[in-house]
C-alpha positions as CSV (number, residue, x, y, z in Angstrom):
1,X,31.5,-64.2,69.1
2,X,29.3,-63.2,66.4
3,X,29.0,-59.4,67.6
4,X,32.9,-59.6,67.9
5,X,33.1,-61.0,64.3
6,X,30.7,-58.0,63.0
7,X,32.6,-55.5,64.4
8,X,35.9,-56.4,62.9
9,X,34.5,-57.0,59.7
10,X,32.8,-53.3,59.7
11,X,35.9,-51.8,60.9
12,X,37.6,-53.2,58.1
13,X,34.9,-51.6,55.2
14,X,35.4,-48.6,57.5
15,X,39.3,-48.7,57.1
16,X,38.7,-49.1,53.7
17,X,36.5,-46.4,52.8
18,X,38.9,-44.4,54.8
19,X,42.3,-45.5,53.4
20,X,40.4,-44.8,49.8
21,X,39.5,-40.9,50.8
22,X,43.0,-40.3,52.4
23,X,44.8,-41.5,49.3
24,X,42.6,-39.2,46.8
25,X,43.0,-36.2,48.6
26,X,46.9,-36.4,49.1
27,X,46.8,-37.5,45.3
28,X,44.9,-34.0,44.4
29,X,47.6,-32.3,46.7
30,X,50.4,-33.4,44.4
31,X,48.8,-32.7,41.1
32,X,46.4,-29.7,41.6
33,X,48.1,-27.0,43.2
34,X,48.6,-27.7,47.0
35,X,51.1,-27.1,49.0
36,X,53.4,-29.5,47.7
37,X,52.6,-29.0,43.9
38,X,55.7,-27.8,41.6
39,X,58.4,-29.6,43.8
40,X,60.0,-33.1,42.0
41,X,57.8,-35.6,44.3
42,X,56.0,-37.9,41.7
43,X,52.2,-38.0,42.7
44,X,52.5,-41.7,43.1
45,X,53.8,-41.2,46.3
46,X,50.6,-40.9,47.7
47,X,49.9,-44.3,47.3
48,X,52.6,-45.0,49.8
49,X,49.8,-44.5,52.3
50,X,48.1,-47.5,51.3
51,X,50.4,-49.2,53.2
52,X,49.5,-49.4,57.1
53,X,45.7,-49.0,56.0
54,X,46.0,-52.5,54.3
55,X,48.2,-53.8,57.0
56,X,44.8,-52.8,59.2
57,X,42.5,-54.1,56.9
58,X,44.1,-57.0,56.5
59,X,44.7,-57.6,60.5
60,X,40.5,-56.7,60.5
61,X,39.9,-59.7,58.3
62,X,41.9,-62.4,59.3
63,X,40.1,-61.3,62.9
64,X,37.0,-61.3,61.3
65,X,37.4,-64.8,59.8
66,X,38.8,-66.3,62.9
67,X,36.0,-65.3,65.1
68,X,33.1,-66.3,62.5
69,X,34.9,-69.9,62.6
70,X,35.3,-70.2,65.9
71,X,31.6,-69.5,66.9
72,X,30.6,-72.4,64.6
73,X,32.8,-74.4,66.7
């Protein structure tokens, strides 16, 4: 249980470290001249990607935590 706990708790830095580089990039597409600058989309929408990243993370975690209880069982 304790491998299985470890991997769901690196997966969820990993989604993490992802979600954050996904968001900054699509950010810099709206605001610096890609292909999407000029049009009436505020760059916030790029945060709307956060969304099924957390949902993962969060899934990762609550994983994570109930395998780490139930090896001290």
């Amino acid at each position: 249980m304790k491998m299985i706990s470890n991997v769901f708790g690196i997966l969820a830095i990993l989604l993490s470290d992802i979600m954050c580089a996904v968001v900054a990039y699509n950010y810099c597409d709206l605001t610096w001249g890609g292909k999407y600058a000029g049009y009436s989309t505020p760059a916030s929408t790029a945060f709307i990607l956060v969304i099924p990243y957390l949902i993962g993370i969060i899934v990762c975690v609550a994983l994570f935590i109930f395998f780490r209880n139930k090896r001290r069982l």
